[in-house]
C-alpha positions in Angstrom: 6.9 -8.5 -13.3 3.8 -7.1 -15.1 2.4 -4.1 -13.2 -0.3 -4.9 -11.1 -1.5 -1.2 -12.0 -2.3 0.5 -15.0 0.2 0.8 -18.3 1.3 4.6 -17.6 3.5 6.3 -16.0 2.0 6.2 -12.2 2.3 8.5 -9.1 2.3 5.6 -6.5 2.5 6.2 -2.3 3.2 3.3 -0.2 2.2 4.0 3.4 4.3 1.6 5.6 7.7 0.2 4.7 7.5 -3.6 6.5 8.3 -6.6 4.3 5.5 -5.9 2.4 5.9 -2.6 1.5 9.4 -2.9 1.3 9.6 -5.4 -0.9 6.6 -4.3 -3.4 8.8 -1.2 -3.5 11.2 -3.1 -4.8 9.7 -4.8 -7.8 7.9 -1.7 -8.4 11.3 0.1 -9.0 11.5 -1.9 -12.0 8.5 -0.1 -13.8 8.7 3.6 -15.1 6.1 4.9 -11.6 6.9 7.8 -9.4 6.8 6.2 -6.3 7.4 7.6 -2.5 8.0 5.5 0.5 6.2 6.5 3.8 7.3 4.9 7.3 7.9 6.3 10.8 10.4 3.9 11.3 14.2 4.8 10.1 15.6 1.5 10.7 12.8 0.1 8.1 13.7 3.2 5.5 17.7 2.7 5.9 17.4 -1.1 4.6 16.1 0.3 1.4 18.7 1.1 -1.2 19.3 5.1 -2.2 18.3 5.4 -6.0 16.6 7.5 -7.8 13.8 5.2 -8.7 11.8 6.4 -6.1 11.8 8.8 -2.7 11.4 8.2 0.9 10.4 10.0 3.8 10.8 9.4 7.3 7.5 10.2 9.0 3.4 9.5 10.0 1.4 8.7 7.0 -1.7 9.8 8.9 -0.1 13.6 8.7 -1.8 15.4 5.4 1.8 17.4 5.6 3.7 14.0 5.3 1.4 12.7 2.8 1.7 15.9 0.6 5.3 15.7 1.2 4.8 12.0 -0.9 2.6 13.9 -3.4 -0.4 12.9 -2.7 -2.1 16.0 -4.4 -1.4 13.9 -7.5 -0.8 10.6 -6.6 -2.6 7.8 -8.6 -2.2 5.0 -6.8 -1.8 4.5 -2.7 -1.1 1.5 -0.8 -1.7 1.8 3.2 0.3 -1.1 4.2 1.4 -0.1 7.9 1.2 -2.6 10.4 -1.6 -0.9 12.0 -5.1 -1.8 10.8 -6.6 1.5 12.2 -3.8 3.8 10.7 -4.1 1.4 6.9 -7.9 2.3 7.2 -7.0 6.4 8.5 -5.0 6.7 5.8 -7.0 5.1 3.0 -9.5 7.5 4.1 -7.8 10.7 4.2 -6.6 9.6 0.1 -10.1 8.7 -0.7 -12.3 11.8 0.5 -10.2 14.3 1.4 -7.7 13.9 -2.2 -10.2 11.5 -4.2 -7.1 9.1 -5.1 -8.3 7.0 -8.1 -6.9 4.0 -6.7 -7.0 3.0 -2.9 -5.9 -0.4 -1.1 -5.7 -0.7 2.5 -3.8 -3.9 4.1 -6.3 -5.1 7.0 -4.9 -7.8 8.8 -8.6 -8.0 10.9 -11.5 -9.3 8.7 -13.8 -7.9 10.6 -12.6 -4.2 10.0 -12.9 -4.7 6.3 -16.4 -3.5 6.0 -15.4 -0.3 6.6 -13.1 -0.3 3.6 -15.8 -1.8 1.5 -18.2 1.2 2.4 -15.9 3.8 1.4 -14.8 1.9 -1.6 -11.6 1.4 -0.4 -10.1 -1.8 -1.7 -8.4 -4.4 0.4 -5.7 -7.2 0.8 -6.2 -9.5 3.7 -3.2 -11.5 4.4 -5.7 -14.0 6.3 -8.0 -14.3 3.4 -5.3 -14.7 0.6 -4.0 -17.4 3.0 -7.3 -19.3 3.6 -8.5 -19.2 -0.4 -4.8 -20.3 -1.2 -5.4 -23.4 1.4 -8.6 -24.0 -0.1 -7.1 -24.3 -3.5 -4.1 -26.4 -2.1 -6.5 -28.6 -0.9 -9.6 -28.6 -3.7 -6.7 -29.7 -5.9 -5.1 -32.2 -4.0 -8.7 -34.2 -3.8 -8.7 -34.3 -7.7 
């Protein structure tokens, strides 16, 4: 897999270790990133194999000390994937101001909340709007 980032070496934090998280982490591991793991959950963490390829850490991603902990102070990259839209959007906001990460994605499962994203220039993944263009395209190419 090519990396969806840029081609150096990367400090990546992934806030939320769900499926999604979980398994970007995983075809991340591949690439030649620092990369740190945040969830509250341990059950979520303990499904992830131990390697060196990257660290995890058992705690709220919303905490400054957790997300120091993760490196954030030089951290290139960081994905808020939690299942929370209001924690996603807290945390994307604490990177962006408060650390000016370069590169900030939130994952808002509400479309309406994504305007506040958009006026902190936050980027964002919509699970609902990936699946309605994908339909669209399913369906624009099925008429032809």
């Amino acid at each position: 897999m090519m990396s969806i980032f840029k081609n150096k070496q990367e400090n990546i934090i992934i806030a939320g270790c769900g499926k999604f998280g979980s398994y970007l982490l995983k075809t991340m591991c591949l690439q030649d990133d620092n990369i740190s793991i945040i969830d509250q959950n341990e059950k979520c963490l303990s499904v992830l194999e131990n390697n060196s390829y990257y660290q995890y850490i058992k705690g709220d991603a919303t905490d400054v000390q957790i997300l120091e902990q993760a490196g954030i102070q030089s951290a290139d990259v960081l994905l808020a994937a939690t299942d929370n839209d209001n924690a996603n959007i807290m945390i994307a906001q604490i990177a962006k101001q408060f650390y000016k990460v370069n590169t900030v994605i939130a994952v808002i499962k509400d479309i309406d909340k994504e305007f506040l994203c958009k006026e902190m220039n936050i980027m964002t993944i919509s699970p609902l709007m990936l699946s309605i263009n994908k339909l669209q395209l399913i369906l624009t190419n099925e008429k032809k």
